[in-house]
C-alpha positions as CSV (number, residue, x, y, z in Angstrom):
1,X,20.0,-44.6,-21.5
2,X,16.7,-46.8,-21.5
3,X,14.2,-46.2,-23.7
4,X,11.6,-48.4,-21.8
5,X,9.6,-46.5,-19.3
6,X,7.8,-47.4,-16.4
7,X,8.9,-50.9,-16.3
8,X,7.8,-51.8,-13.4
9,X,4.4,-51.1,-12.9
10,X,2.3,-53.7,-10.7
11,X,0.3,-56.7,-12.4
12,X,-2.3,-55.4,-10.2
13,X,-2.3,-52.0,-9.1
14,X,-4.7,-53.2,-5.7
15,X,-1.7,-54.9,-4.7
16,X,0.2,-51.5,-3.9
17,X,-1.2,-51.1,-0.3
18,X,-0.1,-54.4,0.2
19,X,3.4,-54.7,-1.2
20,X,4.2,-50.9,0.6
21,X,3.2,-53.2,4.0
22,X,5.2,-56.3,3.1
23,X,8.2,-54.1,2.1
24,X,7.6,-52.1,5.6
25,X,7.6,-55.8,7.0
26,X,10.9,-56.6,5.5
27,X,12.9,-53.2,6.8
28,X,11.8,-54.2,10.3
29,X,12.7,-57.3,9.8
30,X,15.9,-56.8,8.7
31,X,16.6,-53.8,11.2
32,X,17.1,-51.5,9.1
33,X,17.2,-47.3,10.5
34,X,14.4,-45.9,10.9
35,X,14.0,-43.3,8.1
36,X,12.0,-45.5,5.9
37,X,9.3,-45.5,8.2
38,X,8.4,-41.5,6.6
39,X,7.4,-43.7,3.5
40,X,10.6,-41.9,1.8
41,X,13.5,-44.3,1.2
42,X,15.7,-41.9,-0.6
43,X,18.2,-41.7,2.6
44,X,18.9,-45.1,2.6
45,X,21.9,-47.0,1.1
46,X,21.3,-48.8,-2.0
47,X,22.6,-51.3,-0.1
48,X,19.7,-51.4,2.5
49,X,17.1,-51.1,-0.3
50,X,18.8,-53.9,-1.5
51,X,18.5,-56.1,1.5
52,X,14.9,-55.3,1.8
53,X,14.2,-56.1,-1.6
54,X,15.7,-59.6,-1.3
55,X,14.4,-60.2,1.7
56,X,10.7,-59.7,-0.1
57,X,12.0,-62.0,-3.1
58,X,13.4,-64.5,-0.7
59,X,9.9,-64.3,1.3
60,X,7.7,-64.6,-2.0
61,X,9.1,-67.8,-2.8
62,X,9.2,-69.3,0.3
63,X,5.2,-68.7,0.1
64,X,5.4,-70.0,-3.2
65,X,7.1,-73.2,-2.4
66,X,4.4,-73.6,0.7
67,X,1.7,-73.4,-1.8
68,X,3.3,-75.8,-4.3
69,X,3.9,-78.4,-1.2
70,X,0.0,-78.0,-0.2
71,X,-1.2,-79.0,-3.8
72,X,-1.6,-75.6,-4.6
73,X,-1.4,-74.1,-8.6
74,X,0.7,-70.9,-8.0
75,X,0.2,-70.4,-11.5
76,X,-3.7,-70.6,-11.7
77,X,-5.2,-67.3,-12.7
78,X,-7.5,-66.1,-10.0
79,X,-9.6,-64.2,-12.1
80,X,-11.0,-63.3,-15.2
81,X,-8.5,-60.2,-15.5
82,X,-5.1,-62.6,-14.1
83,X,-6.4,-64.4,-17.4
84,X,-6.6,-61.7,-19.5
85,X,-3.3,-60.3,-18.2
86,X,-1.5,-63.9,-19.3
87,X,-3.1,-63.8,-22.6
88,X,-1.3,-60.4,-23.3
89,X,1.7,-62.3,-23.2
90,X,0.8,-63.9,-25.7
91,X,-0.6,-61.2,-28.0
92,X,2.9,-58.9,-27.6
93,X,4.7,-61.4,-29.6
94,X,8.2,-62.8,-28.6
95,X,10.3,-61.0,-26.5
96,X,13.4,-58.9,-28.6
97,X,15.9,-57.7,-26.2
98,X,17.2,-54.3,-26.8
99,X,20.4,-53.6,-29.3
């Protein structure tokens, strides 16, 4: 059993609204049944959350690679707090995988 908790929390937690849209974006996208729709995905296959999930992935780097081909830094902070947020990176230390 893990020991980490609540690994994956959001970089930004403004970006929820968004994300919940883009994920609603990939299910229709994807066809997936309807039952997601309730905002509870607990009926679904793991193998459906599965698809929608890479489908995101597959559509955040597809934007990604648009933005690279227009000139654009993908990695350039944004703000003073996507700054901050990269600098705590650093301040953790080096990454020690669990034993």
């Amino acid at each position: 059993m893990s020991t980490r908790n609540n690994s994956n929390q959001l970089v930004n937690p403004m970006a929820r609204q968004a994300l919940d849209k883009f994920k609603m974006e990939a299910a229709q996208e994807l066809n997936i049944r309807d039952e997601y729709k309730s905002g509870y995905w607990g009926n679904l296959t793991s193998r459906e959350c599965g698809a929608v999930g890479g489908q995101m992935v597959k559509k955040m780097i597809e934007h990604a690679q648009n933005q690279m081909a227009n000139g654009t830094n993908v990695n350039a902070p944004t703000s003073s707090q996507d700054a901050q947020n990269i600098n705590l990176g650093n301040k953790v230390g080096d990454f020690k995988p669990q034993q």
